[in-house]
C-alpha positions as CSV (number, residue, x, y, z in Angstrom):
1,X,38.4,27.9,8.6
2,X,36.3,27.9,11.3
3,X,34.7,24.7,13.0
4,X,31.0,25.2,12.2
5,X,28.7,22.7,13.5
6,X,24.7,21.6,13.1
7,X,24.0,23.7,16.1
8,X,25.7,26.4,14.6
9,X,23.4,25.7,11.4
10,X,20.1,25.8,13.5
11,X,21.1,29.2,14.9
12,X,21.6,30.2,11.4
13,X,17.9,29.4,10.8
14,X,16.4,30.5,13.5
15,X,17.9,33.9,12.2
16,X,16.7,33.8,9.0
17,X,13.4,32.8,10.6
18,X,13.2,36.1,11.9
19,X,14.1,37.6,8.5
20,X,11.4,38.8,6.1
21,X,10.6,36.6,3.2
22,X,12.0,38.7,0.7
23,X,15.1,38.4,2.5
24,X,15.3,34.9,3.4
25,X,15.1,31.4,1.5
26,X,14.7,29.9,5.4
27,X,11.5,32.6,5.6
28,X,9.8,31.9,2.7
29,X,10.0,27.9,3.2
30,X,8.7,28.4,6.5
31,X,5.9,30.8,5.3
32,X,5.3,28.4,2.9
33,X,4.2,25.5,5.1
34,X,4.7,21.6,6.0
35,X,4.0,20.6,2.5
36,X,6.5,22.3,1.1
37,X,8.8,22.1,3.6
38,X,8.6,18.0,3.4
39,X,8.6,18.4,-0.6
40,X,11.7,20.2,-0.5
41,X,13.5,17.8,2.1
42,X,12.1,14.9,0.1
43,X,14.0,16.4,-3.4
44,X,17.1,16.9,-1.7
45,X,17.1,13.5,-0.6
46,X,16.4,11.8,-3.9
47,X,19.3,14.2,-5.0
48,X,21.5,12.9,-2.4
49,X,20.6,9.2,-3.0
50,X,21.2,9.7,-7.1
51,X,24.8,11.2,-6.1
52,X,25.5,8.1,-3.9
53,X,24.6,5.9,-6.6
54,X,26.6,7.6,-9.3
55,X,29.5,7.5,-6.9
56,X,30.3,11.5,-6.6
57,X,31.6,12.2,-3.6
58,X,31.6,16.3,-4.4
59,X,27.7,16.0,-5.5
60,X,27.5,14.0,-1.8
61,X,28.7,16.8,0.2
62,X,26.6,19.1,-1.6
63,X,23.6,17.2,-1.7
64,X,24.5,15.9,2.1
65,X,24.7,19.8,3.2
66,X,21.4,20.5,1.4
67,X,19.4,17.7,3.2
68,X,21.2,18.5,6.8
69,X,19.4,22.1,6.0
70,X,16.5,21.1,4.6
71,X,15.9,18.9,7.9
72,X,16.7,21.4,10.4
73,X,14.0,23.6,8.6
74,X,11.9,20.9,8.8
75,X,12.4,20.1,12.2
76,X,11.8,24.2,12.8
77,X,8.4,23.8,10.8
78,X,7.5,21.0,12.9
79,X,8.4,22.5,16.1
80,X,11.0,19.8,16.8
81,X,14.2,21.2,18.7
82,X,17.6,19.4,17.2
83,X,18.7,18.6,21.1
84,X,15.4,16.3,20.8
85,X,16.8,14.7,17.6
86,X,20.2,14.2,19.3
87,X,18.6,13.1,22.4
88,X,16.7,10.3,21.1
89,X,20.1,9.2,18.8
90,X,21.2,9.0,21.9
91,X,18.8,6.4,23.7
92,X,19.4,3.9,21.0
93,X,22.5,3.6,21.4
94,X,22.1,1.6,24.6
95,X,21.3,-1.4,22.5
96,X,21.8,-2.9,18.9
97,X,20.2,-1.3,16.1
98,X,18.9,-4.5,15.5
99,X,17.3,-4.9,18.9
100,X,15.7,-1.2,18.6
101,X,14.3,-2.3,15.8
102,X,12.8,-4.7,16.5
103,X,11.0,-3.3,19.5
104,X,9.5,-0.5,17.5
């Protein structure tokens, strides 16, 4: 199988972006707006905690895909580029989590 990676995931969306909405889940979220945008993010989340809890790992993946989506669409909607995500992951690692923290 081929490698396929987050960026590979944002070009994905940025395709179906351009789709119409009758032809695209990542269309119709965006057209839908923030609100639902966040909703849906914040229900695969939950989903993704409750399989955590229960302790089943294929309802992890699943879930763990579905929130990686649901956030780069969210990101999309918010006019947030992943690089910018990454970018910032980065920074922090120059000291403790702890530390960062606490300068927040």
């Amino acid at each position: 199988m081929k490698s396929f990676s987050l960026d590979d995931l944002v070009q994905l969306i940025d395709e179906r972006a351009s789709a119409t909405a009758d032809q695209s889940y990542t269309r119709t979220l965006l057209d839908s707006g923030m609100s639902r945008i966040a909703k849906k993010f914040g229900e695969e989340s939950v989903e993704l905690v409750i399989a955590a809890i229960e302790k089943n790992k294929n309802e992890v993946v699943t879930e763990a895909a579905d929130v990686f989506y649901h956030l780069l669409v969210l990101l999309r909607g918010s006019n947030v580029k992943l690089s910018d995500v990454v970018a910032e992951l980065g920074r922090r690692t120059g000291q403790s989590g702890l530390s960062e923290k606490a300068s927040r």
